[in-house]
N, C-alpha and C positions, 0 to 999 in steps of 0.2 A: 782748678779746685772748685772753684764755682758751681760746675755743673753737678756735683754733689749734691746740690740745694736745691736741682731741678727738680724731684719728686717729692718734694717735702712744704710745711707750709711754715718754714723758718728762713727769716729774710738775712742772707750773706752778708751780715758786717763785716767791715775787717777784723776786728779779733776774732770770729767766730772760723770768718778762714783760714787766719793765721793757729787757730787752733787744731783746728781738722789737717792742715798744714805739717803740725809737729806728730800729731801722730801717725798720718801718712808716711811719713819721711822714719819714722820709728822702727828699728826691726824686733822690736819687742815692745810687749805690754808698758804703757807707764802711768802713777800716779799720779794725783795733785803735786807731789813733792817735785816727783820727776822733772814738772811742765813749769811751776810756779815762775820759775827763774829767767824762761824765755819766753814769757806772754805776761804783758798790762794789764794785770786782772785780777782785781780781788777774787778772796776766797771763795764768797757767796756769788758769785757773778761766773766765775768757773763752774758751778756745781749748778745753778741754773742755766747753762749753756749745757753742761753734761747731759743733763736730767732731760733738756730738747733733743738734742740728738740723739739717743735713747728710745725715748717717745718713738721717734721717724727714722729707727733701727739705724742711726750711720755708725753707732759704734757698740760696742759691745764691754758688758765689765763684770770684773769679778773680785771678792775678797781674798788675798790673797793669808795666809797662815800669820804674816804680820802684821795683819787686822787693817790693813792698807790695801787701799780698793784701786784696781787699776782697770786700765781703757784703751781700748785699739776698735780700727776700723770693722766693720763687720762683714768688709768685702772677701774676706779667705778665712772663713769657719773652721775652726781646728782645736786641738789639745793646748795642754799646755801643765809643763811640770815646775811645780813649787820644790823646792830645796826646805824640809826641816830645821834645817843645822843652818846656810847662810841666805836661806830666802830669797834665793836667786832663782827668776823663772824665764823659763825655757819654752820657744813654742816649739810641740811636737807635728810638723806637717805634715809626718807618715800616717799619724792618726786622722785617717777622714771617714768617721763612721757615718754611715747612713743608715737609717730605723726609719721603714716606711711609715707614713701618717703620724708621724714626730717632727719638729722644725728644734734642731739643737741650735744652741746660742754660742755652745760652750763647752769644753768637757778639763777640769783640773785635777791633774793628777800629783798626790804627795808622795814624797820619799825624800833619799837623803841622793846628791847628784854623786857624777862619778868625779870630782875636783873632792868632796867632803869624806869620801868612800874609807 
């Protein structure tokens, strides 16, 4: 996990690993809420560690429809569908659009899933 930090000019704490850590090991986008429970770390001390890796692209984020901002690695750039109804998000892999001389971050897609339908 370390070697993560190699390109970057933020020094690998352990929380910082153990953060990059939980998302890593994630198969979907997660919160503050998500993470809070398995990392020693105040509120403001998560969101200044966010706001670095960010900065030095390790992760990616977005607002999700229940005004809850989630975060995953930035290493596999893809879609991702938000649920209306129980705001459940989906990453969609099939979607890997490429738009020359554009760098996507991101692409979120709403509607209502096929469990709500």
């Amino acid at each position: 996990m370390q070697n993560l930090f190699n390109n970057t000019n933020i020094k690998p704490t352990t929380a910082r690993i153990k953060l990059l850590e939980i998302l890593k090991n994630s198969q979907k986008p997660l919160s503050y809420e998500d993470i809070k429970d398995f990392i020693s770390m105040d509120k403001a001390t998560f969101y200044r560690n966010i706001t670095l890796f960010e900065q030095e692209e390790l992760i990616n984020s977005f607002e999700s429809n229940d005004k809850k901002r989630y975060f995953e690695l930035t290493s596999n750039p893809h879609a991702h569908f938000v649920c209306k109804v129980c705001h459940k998000i989906e990453c969609m892999d099939f979607l890997n659009i490429n738009i020359p001389n554009y760098k996507i971050d991101n692409i979120t897609i709403s509607g209502i899933c096929k469990n709500c339908l």
